[in-house]
N, C-alpha and C positions, 0 to 999 in steps of 0.2 A: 184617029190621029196617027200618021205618020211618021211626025216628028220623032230624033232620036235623042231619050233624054241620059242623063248621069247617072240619075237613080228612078225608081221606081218603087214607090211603095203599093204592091199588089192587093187586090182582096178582102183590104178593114173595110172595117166600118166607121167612117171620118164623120167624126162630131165638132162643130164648129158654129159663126155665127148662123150658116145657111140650117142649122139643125141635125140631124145624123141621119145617116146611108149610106147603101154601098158605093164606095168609090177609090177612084186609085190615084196616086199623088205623084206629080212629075215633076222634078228639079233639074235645072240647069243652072250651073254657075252658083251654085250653094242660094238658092230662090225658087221660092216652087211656081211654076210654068203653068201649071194645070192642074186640075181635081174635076175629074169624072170618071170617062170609060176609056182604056188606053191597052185596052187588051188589043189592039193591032198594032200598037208602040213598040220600038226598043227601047234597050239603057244598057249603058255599060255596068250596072246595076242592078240588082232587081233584090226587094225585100217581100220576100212574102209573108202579108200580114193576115191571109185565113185565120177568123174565128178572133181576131183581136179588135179593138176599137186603136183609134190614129185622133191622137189629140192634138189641140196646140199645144208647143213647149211650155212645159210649166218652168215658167221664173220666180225664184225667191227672193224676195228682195230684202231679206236681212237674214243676214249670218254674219258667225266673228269668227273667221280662220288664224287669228290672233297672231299672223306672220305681219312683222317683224318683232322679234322680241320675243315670245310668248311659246316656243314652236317647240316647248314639250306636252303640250296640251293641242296642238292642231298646226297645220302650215295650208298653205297656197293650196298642197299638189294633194295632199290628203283632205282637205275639205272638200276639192273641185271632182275627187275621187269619188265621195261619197253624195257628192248631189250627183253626178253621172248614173251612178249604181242605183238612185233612187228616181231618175226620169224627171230630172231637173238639168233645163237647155242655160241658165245662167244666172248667175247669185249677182245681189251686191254686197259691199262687205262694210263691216262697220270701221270706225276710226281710232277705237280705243286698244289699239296698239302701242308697240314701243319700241321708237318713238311714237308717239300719236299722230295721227294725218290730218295736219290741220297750217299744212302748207307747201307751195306747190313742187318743192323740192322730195318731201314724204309719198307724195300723191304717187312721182314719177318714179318714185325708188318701188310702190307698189307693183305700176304696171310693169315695171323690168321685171321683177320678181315673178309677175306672172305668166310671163310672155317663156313658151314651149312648155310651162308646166302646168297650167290649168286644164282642166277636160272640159270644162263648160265655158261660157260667155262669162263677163263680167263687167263689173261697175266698184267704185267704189266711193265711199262717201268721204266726206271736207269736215272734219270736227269743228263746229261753229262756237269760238270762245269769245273769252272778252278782248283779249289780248288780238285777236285777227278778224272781230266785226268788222272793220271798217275797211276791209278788204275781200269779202266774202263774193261780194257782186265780178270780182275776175276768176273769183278761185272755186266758183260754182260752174264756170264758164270752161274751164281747160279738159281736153281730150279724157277721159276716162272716169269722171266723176260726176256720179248721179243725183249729187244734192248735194245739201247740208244738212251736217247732224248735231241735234244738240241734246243732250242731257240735262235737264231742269233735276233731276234725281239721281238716284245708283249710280253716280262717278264719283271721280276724283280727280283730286288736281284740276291742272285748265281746264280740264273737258266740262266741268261743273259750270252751268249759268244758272245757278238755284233764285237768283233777282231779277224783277221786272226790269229795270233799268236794262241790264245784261240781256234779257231775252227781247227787249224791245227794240236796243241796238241790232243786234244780230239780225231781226225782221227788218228791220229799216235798209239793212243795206244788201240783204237778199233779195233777189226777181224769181228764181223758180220758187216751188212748192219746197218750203224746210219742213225735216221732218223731225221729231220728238220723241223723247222719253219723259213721259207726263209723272212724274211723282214730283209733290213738294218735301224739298229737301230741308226746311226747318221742320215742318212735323213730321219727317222721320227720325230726325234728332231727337226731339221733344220725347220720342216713343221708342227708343233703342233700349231703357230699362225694362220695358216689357218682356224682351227676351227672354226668355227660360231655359239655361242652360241644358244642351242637350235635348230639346224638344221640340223641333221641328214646325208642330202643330200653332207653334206660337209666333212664326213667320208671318203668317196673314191677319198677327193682332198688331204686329210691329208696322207692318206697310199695311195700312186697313184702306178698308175702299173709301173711305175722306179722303187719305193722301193723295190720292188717284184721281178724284174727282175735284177735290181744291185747285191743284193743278190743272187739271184741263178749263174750267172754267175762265182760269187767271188768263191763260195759253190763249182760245178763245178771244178775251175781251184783246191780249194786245195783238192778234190779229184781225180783230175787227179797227181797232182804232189805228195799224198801220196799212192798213190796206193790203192787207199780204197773205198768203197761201199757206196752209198746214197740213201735216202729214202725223198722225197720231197712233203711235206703234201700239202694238202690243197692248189693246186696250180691252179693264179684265173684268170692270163694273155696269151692273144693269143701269146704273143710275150715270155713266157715263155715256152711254150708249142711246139713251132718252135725249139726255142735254145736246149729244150731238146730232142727233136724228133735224133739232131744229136750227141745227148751223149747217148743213153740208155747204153753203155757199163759200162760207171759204176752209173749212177741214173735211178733209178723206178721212178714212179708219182702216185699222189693221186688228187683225184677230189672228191666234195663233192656235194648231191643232193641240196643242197642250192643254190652252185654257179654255179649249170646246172639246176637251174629252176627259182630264182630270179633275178629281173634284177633292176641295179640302172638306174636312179633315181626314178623308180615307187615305188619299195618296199618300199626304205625310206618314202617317203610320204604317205604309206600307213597303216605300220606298226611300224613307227618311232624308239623308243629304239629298241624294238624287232627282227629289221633285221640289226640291227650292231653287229660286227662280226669281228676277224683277221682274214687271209686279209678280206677286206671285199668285201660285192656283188659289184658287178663290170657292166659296159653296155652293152648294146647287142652282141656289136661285139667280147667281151671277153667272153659271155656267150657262142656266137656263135666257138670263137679257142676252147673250152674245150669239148663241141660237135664233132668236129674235132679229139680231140686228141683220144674221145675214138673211134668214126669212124677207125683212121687210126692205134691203138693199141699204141699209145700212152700211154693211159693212162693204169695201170697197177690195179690200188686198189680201190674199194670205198669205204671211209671211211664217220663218220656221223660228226664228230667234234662234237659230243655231248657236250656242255657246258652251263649248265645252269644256269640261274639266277632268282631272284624272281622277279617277278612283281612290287616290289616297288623299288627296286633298277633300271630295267630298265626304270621305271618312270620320275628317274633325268634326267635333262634339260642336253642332247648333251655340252661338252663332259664328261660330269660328269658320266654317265653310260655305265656300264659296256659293254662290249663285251664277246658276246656266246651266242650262240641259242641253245634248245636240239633238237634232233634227232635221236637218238637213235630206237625211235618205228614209225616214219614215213619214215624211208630209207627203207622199203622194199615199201610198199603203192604209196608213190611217184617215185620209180624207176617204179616200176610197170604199172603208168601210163604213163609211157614214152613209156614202153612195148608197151600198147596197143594202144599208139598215134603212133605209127612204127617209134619213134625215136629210137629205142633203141633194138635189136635184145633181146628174150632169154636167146640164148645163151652166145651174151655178156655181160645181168648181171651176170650172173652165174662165167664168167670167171672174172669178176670186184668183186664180193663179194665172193668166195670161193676157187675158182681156183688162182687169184690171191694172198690173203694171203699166200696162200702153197708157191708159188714160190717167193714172195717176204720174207719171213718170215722165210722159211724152218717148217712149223710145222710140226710135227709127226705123221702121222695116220689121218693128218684133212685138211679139208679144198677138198675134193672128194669123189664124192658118187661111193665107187668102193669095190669090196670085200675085208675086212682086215684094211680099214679105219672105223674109228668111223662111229656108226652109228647117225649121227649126219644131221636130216632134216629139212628143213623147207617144209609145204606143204602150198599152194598158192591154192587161187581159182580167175583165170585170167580174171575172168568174173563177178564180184561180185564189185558190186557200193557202194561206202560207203562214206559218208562225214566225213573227219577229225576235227575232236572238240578239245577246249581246254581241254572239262569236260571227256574224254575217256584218257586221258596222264598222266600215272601211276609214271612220275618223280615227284619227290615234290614240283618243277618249278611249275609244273601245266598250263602251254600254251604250244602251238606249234605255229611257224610262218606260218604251214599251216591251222589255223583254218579256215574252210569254204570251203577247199577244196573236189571237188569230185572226188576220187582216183578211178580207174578203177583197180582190182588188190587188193587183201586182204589176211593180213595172216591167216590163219585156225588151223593151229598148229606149234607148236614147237619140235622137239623131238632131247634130247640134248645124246648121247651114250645110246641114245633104249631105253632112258624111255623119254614119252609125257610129257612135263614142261609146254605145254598152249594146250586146244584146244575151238576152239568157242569161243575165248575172256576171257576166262576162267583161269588162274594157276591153275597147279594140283596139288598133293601132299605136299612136302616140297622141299628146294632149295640143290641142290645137286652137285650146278658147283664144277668143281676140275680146276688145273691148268694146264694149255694147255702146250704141250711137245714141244721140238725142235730140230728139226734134228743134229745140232751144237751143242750143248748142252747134247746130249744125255750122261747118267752114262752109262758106261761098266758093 
């Protein structure tokens, strides 16, 4: 090839739908042009990727940067910080903000907020209430918003549709794929005397996998009877995971590296505030179904549930503290070592973090390393040992529930539409994310 490109990523080894070998990656106009042999190319550019693997962009598609409102525990530029730093090309965000984003005035005051100060792509979600069902079909519809989201559980205030009636409207007047937070919100009521002050351990008797599974079933039936599409986060039960195995026709799944690597009751005891969490970690044998489900393709997404809190707040004595772990910059590192422990194929994270978004989401141009999509990579060095620390986590949290961990598997760079946004642990430049496009949405 003679061509001259922008960049050039030299010498990986690129794993993608075509399968992995050696190859070199050509971008023009933030879009990769070519993937082959380009050692007779130039570029204004050049990365040399010797001895590393060139994935597609891993995209998260849930995290809470908790800006506006919330931005002593996380903002825009420090969340988009720490998924850059962890080889994630673009988050979507959630809605339970403050104000809440659950209309198109909040929507727009996001994207301003994140326009020059995000380092990745992004999306953000439409909080689907009762108050703005019947309006949800324009406001799934406007420039930078990747869904609707609804809370059937763990919220408060509007964001709460804990009623059929409430979740049935909100399906009725949604066309894309809405997505969920499956817990039933009367039997966690019913069971919040469970608690046991100060003990952690009794998290996951309070939200038990009924509540998990009540809900999704309910969830289920009023998307079967509305004709409409589901997106079911964060899902932590083997007997959820059965039930939905025989609905994919209209629900996707989500799985999070937390509740495919921690396991109750050990975490609690070992990490106490710190590994509570909606739903929360759950026992072996539930850790074991969600193993299973990506096994058998079940499961469709990885997401991080990025949510975090400061250290003195998870402090308070069980049940007074908060729930949410971040994650954001340890979902590639920890998948990674799943990689290398042979739980976990390649190529099936590849299709859980990028392939997946596309097909659950419909994004545009993203989510495949293919010619004509974004050039949008993570490059990985699958061989590379590294222990995860509180003191290297660029959220303003400032812990991670894997401190101490040694991850097999490390990000090396970021490159988010052909320009490098981290490499070597490093940020480069300035933050340059834009808002991620959607097939459904597309302007004429």
């Amino acid at each position: 090839m003679t061509q001259t490109y922008d960049l050039i990523v030299r010498g990986g080894e690129v794993a993608n739908h075509a399968g992995q070998g050696m190859a070199d990656v050509g971008v023009i106009d933030g879009k990769i042009a070519f993937i082959g042999d380009l050692s007779q190319a130039s570029a204004g550019e050049t990365f040399d990727a010797s001895g590393l693997t060139v994935l597609p962009g891993v995209i998260d598609t849930q995290v809470h940067f908790r800006e506006p409102g919330l931005e002593w525990k996380e903002d825009l530029e420090t969340g988009s910080r720490a998924a850059a730093l962890g080889g994630v090309v673009a988050v979507f965000e959630m809605p339970n903000t403050e104000p809440t984003t659950t209309d198109p005035e909040a929507l727009a005051d996001k994207l301003a907020r994140a326009n020059n100060r995000m380092w990745t792509d992004h999306a953000f979600y439409v909080g689907g209430t009762h108050d703005n069902a019947r309006f949800l079909g324009e406001l799934e519809r406007l420039p930078g918003c990747c869904g609707i989201k609804v809370f059937m559980g763990a919220s408060t205030g509007t964001l709460l549709v804990a009623d059929d009636d409430g979740v049935r409207e909100v399906l009725k007047h949604t066309n894309r794929r809405a997505t969920f937070h499956s817990e039933d919100e009367y039997r966690l009521v019913e069971r919040r005397p469970l608690a046991r002050a100060g003990d952690w351990t009794s998290h996951p008797e309070v939200r038990d996998a009924e509540s998990a599974i009540m809900s999704t079933r309910r969830l289920v039936r009023l998307a079967q009877e509305t004709g409409k599409r589901i997106h079911v986060l964060h899902v932590t039960t083997a007997e959820e995971i059965e039930f939905l195995a025989d609905h994919k026709d209209v629900a996707t799944v989500e799985v999070t590296p937390q509740h495919l690597t921690l396991t109750a009751p050990e975490a609690y005891e070992r990490l106490k505030g710190l590994a509570q969490m909606n739903p929360p970690i759950r026992s072996a044998e539930h850790v074991a179904g969600l193993w299973r489900a990506i096994e058998m393709g079940v499961a469709d997404v990885l997401g991080s549930d990025h949510a975090p809190h400061t250290l003195e707040e998870k402090a308070r004595p069980y049940p007074a503290s908060p729930s949410g772990m971040p994650g954001v910059q340890t979902l590639v590192p920890v998948m990674l070592t799943h990689v290398a422990d042979g739980r976990l194929s390649l190529e099936r994270f590849i299709d859980l973090t990028s392939a997946g978004a596309n097909r659950v989401f419909g994004t545009a141009n993203k989510g495949r390393m293919a010619e004509g999509y974004d050039a949008d990579l993570t490059i990985v060095d699958l061989k590379a040992k590294k222990t995860i620390v509180h003191a290297e986590m660029a959220s303003r949290c400032g812990w991670t529930p894997f401190d101490g961990m040694e991850a097999t598997g490390w990000p090396m760079a970021t490159i988010v539409r052909g320009r490098v946004v981290m490499r070597d642990g490093e940020l480069i430049g300035t933050a340059h994310g834009q808002a991620v496009r959607f097939q459904e949405t597309l302007k004429a």
